[in-house]
Structure formats: C-alpha cells, structure tokens
DSSP file (Angstrom, degrees, kcal/mol; ACC not computed):
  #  RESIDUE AA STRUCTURE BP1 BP2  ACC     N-H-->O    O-->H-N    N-H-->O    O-->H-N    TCO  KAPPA ALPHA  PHI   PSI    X-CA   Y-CA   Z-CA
    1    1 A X              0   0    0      0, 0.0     2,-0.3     0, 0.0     0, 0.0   0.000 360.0 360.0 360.0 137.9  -75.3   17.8   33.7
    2    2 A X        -     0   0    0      1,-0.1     2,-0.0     0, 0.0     0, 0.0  -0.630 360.0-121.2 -90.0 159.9  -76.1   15.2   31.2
    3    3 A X        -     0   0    0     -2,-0.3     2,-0.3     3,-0.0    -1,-0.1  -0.206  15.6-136.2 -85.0-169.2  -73.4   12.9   29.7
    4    4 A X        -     0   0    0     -2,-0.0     2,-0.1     2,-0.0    -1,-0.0  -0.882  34.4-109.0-130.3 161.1  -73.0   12.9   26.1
    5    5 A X        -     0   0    0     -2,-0.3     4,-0.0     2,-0.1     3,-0.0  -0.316  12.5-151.7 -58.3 158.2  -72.6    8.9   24.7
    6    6 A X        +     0   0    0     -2,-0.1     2,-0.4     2,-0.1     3,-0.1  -0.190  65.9  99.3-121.4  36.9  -69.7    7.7   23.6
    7    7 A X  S    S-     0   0    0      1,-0.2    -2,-0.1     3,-0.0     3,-0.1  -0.773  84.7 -78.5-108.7 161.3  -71.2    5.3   21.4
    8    8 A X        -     0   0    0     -2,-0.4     2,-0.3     1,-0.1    -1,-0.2  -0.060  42.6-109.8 -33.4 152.8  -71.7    5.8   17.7
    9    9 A X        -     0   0    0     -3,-0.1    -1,-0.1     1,-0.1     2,-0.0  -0.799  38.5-110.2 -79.7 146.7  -74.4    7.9   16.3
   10   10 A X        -     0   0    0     -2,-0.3     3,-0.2     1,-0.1    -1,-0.1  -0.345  25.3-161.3 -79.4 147.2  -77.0    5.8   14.6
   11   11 A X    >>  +     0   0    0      1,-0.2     3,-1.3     2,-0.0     4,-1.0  -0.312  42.6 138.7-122.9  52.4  -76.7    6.4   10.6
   12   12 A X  H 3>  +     0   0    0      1,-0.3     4,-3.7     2,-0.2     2,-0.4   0.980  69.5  50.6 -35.9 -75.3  -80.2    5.0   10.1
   13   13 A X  H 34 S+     0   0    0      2,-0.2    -1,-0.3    -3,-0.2     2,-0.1   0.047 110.3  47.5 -83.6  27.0  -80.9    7.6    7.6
   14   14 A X  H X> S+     0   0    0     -3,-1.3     3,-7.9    -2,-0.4     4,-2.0   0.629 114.1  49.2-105.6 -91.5  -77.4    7.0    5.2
   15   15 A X  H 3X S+     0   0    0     -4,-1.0     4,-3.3     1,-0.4     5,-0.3   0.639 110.0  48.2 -55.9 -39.5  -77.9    3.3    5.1
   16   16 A X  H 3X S+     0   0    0     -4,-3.7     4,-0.9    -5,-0.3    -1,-0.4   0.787 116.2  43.9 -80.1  -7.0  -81.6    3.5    4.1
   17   17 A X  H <> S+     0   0    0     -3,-7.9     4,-0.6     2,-0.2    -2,-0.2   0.741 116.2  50.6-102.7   3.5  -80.8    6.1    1.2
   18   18 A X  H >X S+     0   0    0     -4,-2.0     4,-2.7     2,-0.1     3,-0.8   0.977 108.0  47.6 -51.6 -69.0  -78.0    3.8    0.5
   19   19 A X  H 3< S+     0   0    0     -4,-3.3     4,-0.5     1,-0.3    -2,-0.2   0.686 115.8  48.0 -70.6 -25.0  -80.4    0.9    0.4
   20   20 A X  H 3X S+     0   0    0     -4,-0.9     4,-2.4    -5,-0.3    -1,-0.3   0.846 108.5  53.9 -83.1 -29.5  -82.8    3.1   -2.0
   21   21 A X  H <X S+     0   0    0     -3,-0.8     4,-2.4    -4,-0.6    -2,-0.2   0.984 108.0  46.8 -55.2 -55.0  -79.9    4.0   -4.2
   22   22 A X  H >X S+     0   0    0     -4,-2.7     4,-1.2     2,-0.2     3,-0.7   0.985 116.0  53.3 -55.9 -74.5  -79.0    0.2   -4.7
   23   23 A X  H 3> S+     0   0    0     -4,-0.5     4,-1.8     1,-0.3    -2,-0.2   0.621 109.4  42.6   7.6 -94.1  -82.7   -0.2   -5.4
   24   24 A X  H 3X S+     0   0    0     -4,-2.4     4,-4.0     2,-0.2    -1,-0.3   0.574 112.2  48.5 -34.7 -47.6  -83.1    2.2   -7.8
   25   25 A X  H <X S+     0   0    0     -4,-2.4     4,-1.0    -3,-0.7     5,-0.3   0.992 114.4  53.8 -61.3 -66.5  -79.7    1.5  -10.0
   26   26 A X  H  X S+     0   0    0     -4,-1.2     4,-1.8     2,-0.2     3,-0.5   0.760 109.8  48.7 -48.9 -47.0  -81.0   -2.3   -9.8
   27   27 A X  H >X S+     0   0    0     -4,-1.8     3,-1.2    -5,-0.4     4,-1.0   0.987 109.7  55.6 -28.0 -86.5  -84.5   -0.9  -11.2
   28   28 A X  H 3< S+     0   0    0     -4,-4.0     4,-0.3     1,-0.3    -2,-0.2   0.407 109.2  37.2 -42.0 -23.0  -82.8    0.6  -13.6
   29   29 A X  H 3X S+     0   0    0     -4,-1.0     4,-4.1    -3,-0.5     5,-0.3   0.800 108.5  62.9 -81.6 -40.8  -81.0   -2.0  -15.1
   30   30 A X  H <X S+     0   0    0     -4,-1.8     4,-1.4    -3,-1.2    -2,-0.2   0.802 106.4  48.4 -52.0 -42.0  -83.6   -4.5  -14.8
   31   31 A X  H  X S+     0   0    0     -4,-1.0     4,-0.7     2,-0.2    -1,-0.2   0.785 109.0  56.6 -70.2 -49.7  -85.6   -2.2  -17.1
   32   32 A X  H  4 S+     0   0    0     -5,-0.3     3,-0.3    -4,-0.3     4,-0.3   0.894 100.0  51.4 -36.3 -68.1  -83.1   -2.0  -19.1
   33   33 A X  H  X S+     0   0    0     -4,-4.1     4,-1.8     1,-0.3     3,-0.4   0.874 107.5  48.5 -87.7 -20.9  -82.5   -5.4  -19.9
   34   34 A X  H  < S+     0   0    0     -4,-1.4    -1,-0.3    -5,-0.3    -2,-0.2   0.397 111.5  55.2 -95.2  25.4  -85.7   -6.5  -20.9
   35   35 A X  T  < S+     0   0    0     -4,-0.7    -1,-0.2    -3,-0.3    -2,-0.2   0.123 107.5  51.9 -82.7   7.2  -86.0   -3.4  -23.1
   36   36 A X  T  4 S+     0   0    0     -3,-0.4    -2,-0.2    -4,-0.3    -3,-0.1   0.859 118.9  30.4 -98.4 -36.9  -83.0   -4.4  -24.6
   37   37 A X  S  < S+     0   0    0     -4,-1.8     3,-0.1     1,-0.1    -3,-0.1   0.694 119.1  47.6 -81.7 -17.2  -84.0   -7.9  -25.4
   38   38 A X  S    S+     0   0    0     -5,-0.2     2,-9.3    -4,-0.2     3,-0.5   0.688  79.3 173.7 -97.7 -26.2  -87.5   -7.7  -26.0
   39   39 A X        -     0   0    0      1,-0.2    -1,-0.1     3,-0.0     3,-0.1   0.082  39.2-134.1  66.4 -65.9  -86.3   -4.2  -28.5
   40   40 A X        +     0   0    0     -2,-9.3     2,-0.4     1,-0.3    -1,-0.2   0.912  52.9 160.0  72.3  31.6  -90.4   -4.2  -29.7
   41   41 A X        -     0   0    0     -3,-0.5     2,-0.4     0, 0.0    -1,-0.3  -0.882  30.9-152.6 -96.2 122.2  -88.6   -3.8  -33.1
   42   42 A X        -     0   0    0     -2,-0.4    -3,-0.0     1,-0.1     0, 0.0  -0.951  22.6-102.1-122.9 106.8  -90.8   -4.7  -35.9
   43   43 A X        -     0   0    0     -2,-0.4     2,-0.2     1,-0.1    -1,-0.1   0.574  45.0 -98.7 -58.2 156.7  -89.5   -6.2  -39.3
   44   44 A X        -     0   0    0      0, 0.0     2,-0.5     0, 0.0    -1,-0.1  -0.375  35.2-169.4 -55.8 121.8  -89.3   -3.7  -42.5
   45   45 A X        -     0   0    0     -2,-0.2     2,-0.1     3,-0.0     3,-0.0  -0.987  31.6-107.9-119.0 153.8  -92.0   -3.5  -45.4
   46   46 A X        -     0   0    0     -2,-0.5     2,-0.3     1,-0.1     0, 0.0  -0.474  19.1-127.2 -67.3 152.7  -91.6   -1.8  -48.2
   47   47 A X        -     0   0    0     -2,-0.1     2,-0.6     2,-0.1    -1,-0.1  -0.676  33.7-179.2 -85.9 135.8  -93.6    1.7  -48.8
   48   48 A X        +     0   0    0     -2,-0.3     2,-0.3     2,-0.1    -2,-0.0  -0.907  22.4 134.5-152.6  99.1  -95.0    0.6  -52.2
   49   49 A X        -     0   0    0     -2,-0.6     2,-0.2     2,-0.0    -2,-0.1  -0.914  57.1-100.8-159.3 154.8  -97.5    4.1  -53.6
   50   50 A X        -     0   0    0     -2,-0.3     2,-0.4     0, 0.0    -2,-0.1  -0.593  33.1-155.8 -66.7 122.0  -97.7    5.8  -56.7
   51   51 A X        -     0   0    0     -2,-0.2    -2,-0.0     0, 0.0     0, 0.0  -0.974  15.6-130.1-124.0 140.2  -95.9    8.9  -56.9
   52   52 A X        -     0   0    0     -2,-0.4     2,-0.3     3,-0.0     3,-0.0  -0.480  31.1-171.3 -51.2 150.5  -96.7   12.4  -59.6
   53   53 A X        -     0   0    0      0, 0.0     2,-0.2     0, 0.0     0, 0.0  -0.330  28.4 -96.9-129.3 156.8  -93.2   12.8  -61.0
   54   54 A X        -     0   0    0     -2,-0.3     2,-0.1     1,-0.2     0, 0.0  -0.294  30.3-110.0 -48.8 136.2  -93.0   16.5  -63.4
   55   55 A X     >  -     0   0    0     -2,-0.2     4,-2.3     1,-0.0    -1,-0.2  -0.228  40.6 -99.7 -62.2 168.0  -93.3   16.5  -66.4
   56   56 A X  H  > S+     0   0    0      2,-0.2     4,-2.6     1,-0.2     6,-0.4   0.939 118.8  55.9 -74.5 -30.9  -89.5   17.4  -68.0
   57   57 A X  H  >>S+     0   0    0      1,-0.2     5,-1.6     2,-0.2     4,-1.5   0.924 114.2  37.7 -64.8 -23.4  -90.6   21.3  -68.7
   58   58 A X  H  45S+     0   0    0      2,-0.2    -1,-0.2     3,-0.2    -2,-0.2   0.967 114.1  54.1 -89.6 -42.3  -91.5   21.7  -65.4
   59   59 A X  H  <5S+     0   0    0     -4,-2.3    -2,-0.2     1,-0.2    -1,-0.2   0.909 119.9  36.2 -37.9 -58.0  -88.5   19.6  -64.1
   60   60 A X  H  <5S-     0   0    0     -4,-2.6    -2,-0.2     1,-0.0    -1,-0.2   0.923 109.7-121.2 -94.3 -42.4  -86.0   21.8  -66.1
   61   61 A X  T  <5S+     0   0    0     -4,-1.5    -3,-0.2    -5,-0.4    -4,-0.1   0.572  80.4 114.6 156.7  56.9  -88.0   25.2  -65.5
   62   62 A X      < +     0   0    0     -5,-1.6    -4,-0.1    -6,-0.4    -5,-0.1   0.933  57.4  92.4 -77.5 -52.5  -88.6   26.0  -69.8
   63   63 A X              0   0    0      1,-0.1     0, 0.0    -6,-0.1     0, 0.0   0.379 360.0 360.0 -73.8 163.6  -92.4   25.6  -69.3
   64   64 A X              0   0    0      0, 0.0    -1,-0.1     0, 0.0    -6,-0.0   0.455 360.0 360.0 -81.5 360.0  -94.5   28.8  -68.5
C-alpha cells in the first residue's frame, strides 16, 4: 500500500489565476487612467452652413 502525504496539496494552479486576475484588474486600470487623462477630446467649432427655411405658406400649410 502506498501512503498518502500529509503535507499540503500544492495550489499552484489558484495562485497563478490569482496572479492573472491581479494582472488583469491592474491592466485594466492602467488603461483606464491614461484614457481618462489623455480624454482625445477635441475643442468645439461652430457648424456655420446655409440652411432653406419655408416659405410662411408652406410653414403654416395655406399654400397648395
């Protein structure tokens, strides 16, 4: 008969999807924060065209 250990079982494979988890949330923030400061936000112009307005018969609906 073999004996069984009485030492721990190794959790190898917890601690490395720990150690990807941390990773990942650290990624994520990291990404985060330079899209939060760097924004890629680009100041306002005005839209400046010529628009048709109706004439008032057609605006009020006499005209045929």
């Amino acid at each position: 008969m073999r004996r069984k250990s009485l030492a721990a079982p190794r959790r190898r494979s917890v601690l490395s999807a720990r150690t990807l988890g941390i990773g990942a949330v650290l990624l994520v923030l990291a990404v985060t924060t330079v899209a939060w400061f760097d924004g890629g936000e680009e100041p306002l112009r005005p839209i400046v065209t010529n628009v048709a307005l109706p004439t008032d018969s057609a605006a009020t609906g006499d005209g045929a």
